[in-house]
C-alpha positions as CSV (number, residue, x, y, z in Angstrom):
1,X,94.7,88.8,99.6
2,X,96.8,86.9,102.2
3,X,95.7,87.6,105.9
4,X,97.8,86.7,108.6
5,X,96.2,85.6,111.5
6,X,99.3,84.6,113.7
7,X,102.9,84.2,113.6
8,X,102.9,81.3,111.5
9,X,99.3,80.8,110.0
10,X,98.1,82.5,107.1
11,X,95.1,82.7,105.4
12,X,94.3,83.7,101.7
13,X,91.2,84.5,99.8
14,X,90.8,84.6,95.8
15,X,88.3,83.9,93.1
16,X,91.6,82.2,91.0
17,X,94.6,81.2,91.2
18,X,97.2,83.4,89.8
19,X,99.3,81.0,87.3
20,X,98.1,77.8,85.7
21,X,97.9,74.5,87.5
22,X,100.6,72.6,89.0
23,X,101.7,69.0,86.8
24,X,100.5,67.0,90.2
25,X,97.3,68.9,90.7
26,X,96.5,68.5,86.9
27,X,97.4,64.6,87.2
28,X,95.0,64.6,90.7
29,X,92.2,66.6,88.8
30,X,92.1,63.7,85.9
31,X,89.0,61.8,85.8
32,X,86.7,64.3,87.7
33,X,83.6,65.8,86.1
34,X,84.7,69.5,84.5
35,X,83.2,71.7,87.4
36,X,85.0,69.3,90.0
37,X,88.1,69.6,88.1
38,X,87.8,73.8,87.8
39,X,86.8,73.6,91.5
40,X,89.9,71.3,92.7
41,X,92.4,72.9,90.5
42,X,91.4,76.4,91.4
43,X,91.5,75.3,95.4
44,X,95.0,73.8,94.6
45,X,96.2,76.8,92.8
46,X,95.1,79.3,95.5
47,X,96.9,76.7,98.0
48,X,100.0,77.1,96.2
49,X,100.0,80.7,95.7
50,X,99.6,81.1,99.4
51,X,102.4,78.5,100.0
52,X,104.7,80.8,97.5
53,X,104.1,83.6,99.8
54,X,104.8,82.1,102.9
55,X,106.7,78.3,102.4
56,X,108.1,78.5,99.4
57,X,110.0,75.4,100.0
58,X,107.2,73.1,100.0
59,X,105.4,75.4,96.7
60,X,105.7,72.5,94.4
61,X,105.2,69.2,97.4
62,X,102.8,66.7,96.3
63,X,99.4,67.0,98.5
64,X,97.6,63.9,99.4
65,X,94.3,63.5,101.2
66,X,94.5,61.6,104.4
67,X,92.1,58.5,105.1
68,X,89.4,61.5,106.4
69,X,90.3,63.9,103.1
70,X,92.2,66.1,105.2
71,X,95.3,67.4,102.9
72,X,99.2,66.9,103.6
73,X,102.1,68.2,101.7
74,X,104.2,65.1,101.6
75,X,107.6,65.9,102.2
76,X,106.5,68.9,104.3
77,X,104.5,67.4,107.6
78,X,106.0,70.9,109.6
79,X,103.3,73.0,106.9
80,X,99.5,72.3,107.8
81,X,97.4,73.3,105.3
82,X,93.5,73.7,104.3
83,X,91.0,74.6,101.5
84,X,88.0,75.5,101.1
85,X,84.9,77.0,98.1
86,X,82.1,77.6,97.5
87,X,80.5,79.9,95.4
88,X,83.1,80.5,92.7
89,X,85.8,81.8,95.9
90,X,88.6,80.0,97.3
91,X,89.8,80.2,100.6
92,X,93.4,78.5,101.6
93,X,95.1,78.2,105.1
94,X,98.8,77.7,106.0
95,X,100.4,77.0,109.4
96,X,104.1,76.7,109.8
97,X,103.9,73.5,112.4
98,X,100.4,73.4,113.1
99,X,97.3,71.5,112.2
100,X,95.2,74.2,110.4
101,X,91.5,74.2,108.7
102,X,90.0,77.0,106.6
103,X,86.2,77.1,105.7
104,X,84.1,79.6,103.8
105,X,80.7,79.3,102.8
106,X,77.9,81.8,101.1
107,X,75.0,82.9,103.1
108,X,72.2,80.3,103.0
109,X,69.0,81.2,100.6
110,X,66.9,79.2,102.6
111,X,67.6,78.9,106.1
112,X,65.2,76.1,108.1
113,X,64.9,76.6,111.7
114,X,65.7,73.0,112.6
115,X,69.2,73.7,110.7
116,X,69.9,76.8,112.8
117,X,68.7,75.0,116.3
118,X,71.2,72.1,115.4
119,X,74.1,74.2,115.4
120,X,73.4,76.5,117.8
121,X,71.4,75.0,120.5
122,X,70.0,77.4,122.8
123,X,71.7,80.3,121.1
124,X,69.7,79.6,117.9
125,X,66.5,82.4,119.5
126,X,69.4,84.9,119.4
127,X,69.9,84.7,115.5
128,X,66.4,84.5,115.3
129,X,65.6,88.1,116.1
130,X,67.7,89.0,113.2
131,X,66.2,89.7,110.0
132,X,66.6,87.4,107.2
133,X,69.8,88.1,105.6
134,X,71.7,89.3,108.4
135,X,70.5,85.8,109.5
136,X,71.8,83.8,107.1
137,X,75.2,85.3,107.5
138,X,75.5,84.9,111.0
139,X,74.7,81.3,110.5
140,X,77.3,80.9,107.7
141,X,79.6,82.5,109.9
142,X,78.9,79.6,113.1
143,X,79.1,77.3,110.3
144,X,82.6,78.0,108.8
145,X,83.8,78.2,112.5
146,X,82.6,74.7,113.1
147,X,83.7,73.4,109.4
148,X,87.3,75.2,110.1
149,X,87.7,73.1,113.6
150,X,86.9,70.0,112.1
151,X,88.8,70.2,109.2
152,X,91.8,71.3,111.4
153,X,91.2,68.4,114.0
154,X,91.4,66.1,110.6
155,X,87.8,64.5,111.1
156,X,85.4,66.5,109.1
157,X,81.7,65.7,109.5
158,X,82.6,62.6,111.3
159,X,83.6,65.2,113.9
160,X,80.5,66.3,114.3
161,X,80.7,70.1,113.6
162,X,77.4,70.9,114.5
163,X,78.3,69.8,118.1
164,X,81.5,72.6,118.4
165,X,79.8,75.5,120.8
166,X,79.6,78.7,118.9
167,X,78.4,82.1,120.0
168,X,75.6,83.5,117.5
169,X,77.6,86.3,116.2
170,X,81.2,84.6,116.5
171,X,84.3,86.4,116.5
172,X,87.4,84.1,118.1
173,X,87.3,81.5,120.2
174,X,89.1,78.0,121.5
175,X,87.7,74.6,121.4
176,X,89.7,71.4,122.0
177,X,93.5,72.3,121.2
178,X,92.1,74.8,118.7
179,X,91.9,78.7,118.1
180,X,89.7,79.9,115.8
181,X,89.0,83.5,114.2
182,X,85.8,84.2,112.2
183,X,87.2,87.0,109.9
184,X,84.3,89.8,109.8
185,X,85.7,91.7,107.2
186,X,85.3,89.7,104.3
187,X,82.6,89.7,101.9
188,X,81.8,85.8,102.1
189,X,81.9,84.3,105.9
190,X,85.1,82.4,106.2
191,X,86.9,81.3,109.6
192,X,90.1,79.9,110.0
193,X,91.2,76.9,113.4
194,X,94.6,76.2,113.9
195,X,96.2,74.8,117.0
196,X,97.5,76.9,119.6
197,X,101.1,74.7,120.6
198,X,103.4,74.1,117.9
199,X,104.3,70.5,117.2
Protein backbone atom coordinates (compact mmCIF):
# COMPACT_ATOMS: atom_id res chain seq x y z
CA UNK A 1 0.00 0.00 0.00
CA UNK A 2 1.74 3.33 -1.05
CA UNK A 3 0.26 6.50 0.60
CA UNK A 4 1.00 9.70 -0.57
CA UNK A 5 1.25 12.27 1.81
CA UNK A 6 2.46 15.24 -0.43
CA UNK A 7 3.47 16.09 -3.85
CA UNK A 8 6.63 14.43 -3.61
CA UNK A 9 6.79 12.20 -0.44
CA UNK A 10 5.38 8.92 -0.28
CA UNK A 11 4.93 6.48 2.17
CA UNK A 12 4.47 2.64 1.98
CA UNK A 13 3.50 -0.03 4.30
CA UNK A 14 3.99 -4.01 3.83
CA UNK A 15 4.76 -7.16 5.74
CA UNK A 16 7.33 -8.13 2.56
CA UNK A 17 8.84 -7.05 -0.03
CA UNK A 18 7.42 -8.06 -3.36
CA UNK A 19 10.60 -9.64 -5.33
CA UNK A 20 13.77 -11.01 -3.79
CA UNK A 21 16.56 -8.97 -2.49
CA UNK A 22 18.71 -6.60 -4.37
CA UNK A 23 22.72 -8.00 -5.04
CA UNK A 24 23.83 -4.74 -2.76
CA UNK A 25 21.30 -5.26 -0.04
CA UNK A 26 22.25 -9.04 0.05
CA UNK A 27 26.14 -8.07 0.11
CA UNK A 28 25.05 -5.28 3.16
CA UNK A 29 22.99 -8.11 4.98
CA UNK A 30 26.27 -10.55 5.10
CA UNK A 31 27.55 -11.06 8.41
CA UNK A 32 24.34 -10.24 10.47
CA UNK A 33 22.63 -12.67 12.77
CA UNK A 34 19.49 -14.44 10.49
CA UNK A 35 16.62 -12.30 12.04
CA UNK A 36 18.77 -9.08 11.48
CA UNK A 37 19.44 -10.18 8.07
CA UNK A 38 15.30 -11.01 7.33
CA UNK A 39 14.68 -7.68 9.07
CA UNK A 40 17.30 -5.51 6.94
CA UNK A 41 16.60 -7.25 3.75
CA UNK A 42 12.82 -6.99 4.07
CA UNK A 43 13.19 -2.98 5.06
CA UNK A 44 15.43 -2.71 1.94
CA UNK A 45 13.15 -4.58 -0.27
CA UNK A 46 10.03 -2.53 0.84
CA UNK A 47 12.38 0.57 0.18
CA UNK A 48 12.96 -0.43 -3.26
CA UNK A 49 9.54 -1.29 -4.14
CA UNK A 50 8.39 2.05 -3.03
CA UNK A 51 11.33 3.62 -4.95
CA UNK A 52 9.96 1.52 -8.20
CA UNK A 53 6.80 3.19 -7.81
CA UNK A 54 7.78 6.58 -7.48
CA UNK A 55 11.86 7.03 -8.48
CA UNK A 56 12.50 4.50 -10.52
CA UNK A 57 15.75 5.91 -11.49
CA UNK A 58 17.46 5.59 -8.34
CA UNK A 59 15.51 1.61 -7.84
CA UNK A 60 18.70 -0.18 -8.01
CA UNK A 61 21.29 3.04 -6.13
CA UNK A 62 23.43 1.71 -3.58
CA UNK A 63 22.17 2.98 0.11
CA UNK A 64 24.66 3.76 2.72
CA UNK A 65 24.15 4.78 6.25
CA UNK A 66 25.45 8.19 7.19
CA UNK A 67 27.84 8.62 10.37
CA UNK A 68 24.23 8.84 12.47
CA UNK A 69 22.66 5.56 10.40
CA UNK A 70 20.52 7.75 8.60
CA UNK A 71 20.21 6.16 4.84
CA UNK A 72 21.35 7.88 1.41
CA UNK A 73 20.98 6.53 -2.02
CA UNK A 74 24.32 7.35 -3.44
CA UNK A 75 24.13 8.71 -6.68
CA UNK A 76 20.62 10.10 -5.86
CA UNK A 77 21.12 12.88 -2.91
CA UNK A 78 17.64 14.72 -4.68
CA UNK A 79 15.62 11.22 -3.10
CA UNK A 80 15.43 11.23 0.78
CA UNK A 81 14.49 8.15 2.05
CA UNK A 82 13.58 6.26 5.47
CA UNK A 83 12.75 2.82 7.00
CA UNK A 84 11.33 1.57 9.65
CA UNK A 85 9.91 -2.26 11.56
CA UNK A 86 8.93 -3.61 13.98
CA UNK A 87 6.73 -6.36 14.53
CA UNK A 88 7.16 -8.40 11.33
CA UNK A 89 5.86 -4.82 9.18
CA UNK A 90 7.86 -2.52 7.20
CA UNK A 91 7.31 0.89 6.72
CA UNK A 92 9.38 2.96 3.87
CA UNK A 93 9.34 6.78 3.13
CA UNK A 94 10.34 8.63 -0.15
CA UNK A 95 10.76 12.33 -0.70
CA UNK A 96 11.64 13.68 -4.07
CA UNK A 97 14.19 16.59 -2.64
CA UNK A 98 13.58 16.45 0.85
CA UNK A 99 14.99 15.01 4.00
CA UNK A 100 12.28 12.38 5.03
CA UNK A 101 11.90 9.87 8.19
CA UNK A 102 9.28 7.14 8.52
CA UNK A 103 8.70 5.29 11.95
CA UNK A 104 6.21 2.70 12.97
CA UNK A 105 6.02 0.86 16.09
CA UNK A 106 3.45 -1.77 17.79
CA UNK A 107 1.50 -0.64 20.75
CA UNK A 108 3.49 -1.09 23.98
CA UNK A 109 2.47 -4.35 26.35
CA UNK A 110 3.60 -2.73 29.20
CA UNK A 111 3.47 0.85 29.33
CA UNK A 112 5.30 2.63 32.65
CA UNK A 113 4.21 5.88 33.64
CA UNK A 114 7.61 7.46 33.86
CA UNK A 115 7.96 6.39 29.94
CA UNK A 116 4.71 8.14 29.08
CA UNK A 117 5.60 11.47 31.30
CA UNK A 118 9.04 11.59 29.44
CA UNK A 119 7.50 12.02 26.13
CA UNK A 120 4.79 13.85 26.83
CA UNK A 121 5.32 16.17 29.70
CA UNK A 122 2.40 17.75 30.99
CA UNK A 123 0.15 16.15 28.37
CA UNK A 124 1.07 12.64 29.77
CA UNK A 125 -2.53 13.02 32.45
CA UNK A 126 -4.44 13.36 29.20
CA UNK A 127 -3.41 9.77 27.87
CA UNK A 128 -3.78 8.66 31.26
CA UNK A 129 -7.60 8.84 31.37
CA UNK A 130 -7.54 6.41 28.54
CA UNK A 131 -7.99 2.84 29.15
CA UNK A 132 -5.15 0.60 28.63
CA UNK A 133 -5.01 -0.23 25.13
CA UNK A 134 -6.23 2.74 23.59
CA UNK A 135 -3.33 4.02 25.79
CA UNK A 136 -0.67 2.20 24.50
CA UNK A 137 -1.64 3.32 20.99
CA UNK A 138 -1.79 6.78 21.53
CA UNK A 139 1.63 6.52 22.96
CA UNK A 140 3.03 4.54 20.00
CA UNK A 141 1.53 7.04 17.91
CA UNK A 142 3.61 10.31 19.93
CA UNK A 143 6.40 7.99 19.71
CA UNK A 144 6.56 7.28 15.86
CA UNK A 145 5.96 11.15 15.50
CA UNK A 146 9.07 11.88 17.47
CA UNK A 147 11.13 8.77 15.93
CA UNK A 148 9.94 10.08 12.28
CA UNK A 149 11.38 13.85 13.07
CA UNK A 150 14.49 12.59 14.25
CA UNK A 151 15.17 10.23 11.80
CA UNK A 152 14.32 12.93 9.09
CA UNK A 153 16.54 15.67 10.94
CA UNK A 154 19.40 12.76 10.49
CA UNK A 155 20.18 12.56 14.42
CA UNK A 156 18.16 9.72 15.80
CA UNK A 157 18.23 9.37 19.58
CA UNK A 158 21.01 11.67 19.80
CA UNK A 159 18.20 14.11 18.82
CA UNK A 160 16.54 13.54 21.60
CA UNK A 161 13.00 12.49 20.42
CA UNK A 162 11.44 12.38 23.59
CA UNK A 163 12.11 16.26 23.79
CA UNK A 164 9.94 16.93 20.17
CA UNK A 165 6.35 18.46 21.63
CA UNK A 166 3.57 16.14 20.71
CA UNK A 167 -0.09 16.45 21.33
CA UNK A 168 -1.51 13.25 23.13
CA UNK A 169 -3.63 12.11 20.34
CA UNK A 170 -1.37 13.46 17.34
CA UNK A 171 -2.60 14.03 14.05
CA UNK A 172 -0.09 16.65 11.92
CA UNK A 173 2.06 18.91 13.06
CA UNK A 174 5.53 21.06 12.37
CA UNK A 175 8.62 21.05 14.47
CA UNK A 176 11.91 22.62 13.36
CA UNK A 177 11.91 22.64 9.41
CA UNK A 178 9.71 19.58 9.64
CA UNK A 179 6.02 18.39 8.86
CA UNK A 180 4.85 15.55 10.17
CA UNK A 181 1.52 13.36 9.71
CA UNK A 182 0.60 10.59 12.13
CA UNK A 183 -1.43 8.31 9.69
CA UNK A 184 -4.65 7.17 11.85
CA UNK A 185 -5.82 4.79 9.49
CA UNK A 186 -3.42 2.12 9.69
CA UNK A 187 -3.48 -0.80 11.75
CA UNK A 188 0.11 -0.36 13.49
CA UNK A 189 0.90 3.54 14.51
CA UNK A 190 3.26 4.86 11.91
CA UNK A 191 4.07 8.73 11.18
CA UNK A 192 5.95 10.06 8.57
CA UNK A 193 8.46 13.94 8.87
CA UNK A 194 9.61 15.34 5.94
CA UNK A 195 10.76 18.96 5.38
CA UNK A 196 8.48 21.51 4.25
CA UNK A 197 11.06 23.64 1.55
CA UNK A 198 12.54 21.69 -1.16
CA UNK A 199 16.36 21.72 -1.31
Amino acid sequence: MNLQLHQDVWVRLADTPAGPPHPADTRAAAGLPPWRAREFLAGRGVLRDLLAAVAPWARDAELTPTATGKPVLAGAPDVGVSVSHDGGLVAAAVALRRAVGVDLQQPPADLPAGVVRRCLRERAAELDRLPAAERAVEFARVWTVQEACVKAEGTGLAGRPWAIDVPARPVSGRWRRFRWVALRTTAVPLSCAFEEWTC
